[in-house]
N, C-alpha and C positions, 0 to 999 in steps of 0.2 A: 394673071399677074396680080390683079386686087385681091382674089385670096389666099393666095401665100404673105401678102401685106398684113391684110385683116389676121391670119393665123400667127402669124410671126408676132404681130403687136399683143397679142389676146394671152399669151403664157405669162409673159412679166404682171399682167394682173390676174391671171390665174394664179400664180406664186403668192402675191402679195397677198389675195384674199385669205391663200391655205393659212398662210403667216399672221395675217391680223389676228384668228380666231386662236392663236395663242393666248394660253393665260398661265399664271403664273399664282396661284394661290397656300394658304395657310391658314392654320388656325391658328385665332386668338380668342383670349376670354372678355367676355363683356360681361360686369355683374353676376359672377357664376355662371354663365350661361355661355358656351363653345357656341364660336361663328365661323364661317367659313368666310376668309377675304378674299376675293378673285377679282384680278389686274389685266384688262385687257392691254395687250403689247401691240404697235404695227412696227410694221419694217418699212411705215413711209416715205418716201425720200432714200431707200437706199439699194444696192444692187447685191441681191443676197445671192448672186454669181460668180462675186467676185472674193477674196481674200477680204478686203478694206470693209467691204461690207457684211460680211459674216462676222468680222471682230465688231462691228458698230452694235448690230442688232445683238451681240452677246452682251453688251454693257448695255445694252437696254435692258435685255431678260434678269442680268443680275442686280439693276438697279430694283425694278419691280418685284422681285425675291425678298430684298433685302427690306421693302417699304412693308409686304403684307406677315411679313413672317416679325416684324415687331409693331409699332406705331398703327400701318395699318390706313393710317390717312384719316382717320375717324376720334371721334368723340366718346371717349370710354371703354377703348380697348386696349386692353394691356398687352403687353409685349408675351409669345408666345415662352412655354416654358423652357424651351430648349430652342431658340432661336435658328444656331448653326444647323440644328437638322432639318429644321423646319425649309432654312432655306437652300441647303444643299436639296432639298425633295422638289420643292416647289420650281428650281433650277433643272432639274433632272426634267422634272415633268415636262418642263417647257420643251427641253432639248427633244425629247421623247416625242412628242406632240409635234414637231414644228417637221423632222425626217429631212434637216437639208442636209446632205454631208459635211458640206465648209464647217456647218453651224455644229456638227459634229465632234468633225477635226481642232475647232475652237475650244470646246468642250474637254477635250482629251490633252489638251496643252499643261492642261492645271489640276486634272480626274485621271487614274488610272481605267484601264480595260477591266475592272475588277469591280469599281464603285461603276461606271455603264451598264453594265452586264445587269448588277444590283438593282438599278434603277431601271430596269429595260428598257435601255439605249441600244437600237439595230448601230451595229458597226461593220460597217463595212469591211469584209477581208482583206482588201489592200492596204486600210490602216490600221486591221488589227493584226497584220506581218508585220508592219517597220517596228 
C-alpha cells in the first residue's frame, strides 16, 4: 500500500521537473555582439493534467517568448530583429521541449498542423484527425 502512494505522489513531480527545464530563448544584440537569452519557465503551482492548467503554463511560455525575444530583461539589449519569429521559435521550442499533449492541443488552438510540423511539434494522430 505505501508504494503505490509513494508512486502515485512521485509522477506529478516527475512532470513538473520535465516541465521546469523548459526554456524558452532568443536572440538579441548587445553592442554588436548576438547573445543568446534563455528564460527558465516552471509549471509551479499548476496541474498540467488538466485543461485549466495546460492554458495557464501556455500564458506563461508566451509571456517568457515575448520578454527574450525583445527587452530581454537586461541592460543593453536591444530588441531582436525580427521579433514575431523570434517568438513564434522560441514558443515552438518550448512546446517542443515540454511533449505534454494538452500543452500541445493549446498550441494548435492559435498554430496550424503546418507551422507544428515546421517547428517539430510530435502531434499526436488523434489531434492531427479533428
Amino acid at each position: 500500500m505505501y508504494t503505490k502512494t509513494a508512486a502515485a505522489s512521485a509522477w506529478p513531480l516527475l512532470a513538473a521537473a520535465v516541465v521546469a527545464c523548459t526554456i524558452c530563448a532568443g536572440a538579441v544584440s548587445a553592442k554588436d555582439h548576438e547573445v543568446t537569452v534563455a528564460m527558465q519557465v516552471t509549471a509551479g503551482g499548476l496541474d498540467l493534467k488538466s485543461a485549466a492548467g495546460a492554458r495557464q503554463f501556455y500564458t506563461r511560455l508566451q509571456h517568457a517568448a515575448r520578454i527574450v525575444c525583445t527587452h530581454g530583461m537586461r541592460v543593453d539589449l536591444q530588441d531582436s530583429p525580427n521579433p514575431e519569429v523570434c517568438y513564434e521559435k522560441a514558443l515552438a521550442d518550448a512546446i517542443r521541449a515540454a511533449k505534454l499533449p494538452l500543452l500541445t492541443q493549446v498550441y494548435l488552438e492559435t498554430h496550424t498542423l503546418w507551422e507544428a510540423a515546421a517547428h517539430g511539434i510530435d502531434v499526436p494522430a488523434t489531434m492531427a484527425a479533428k
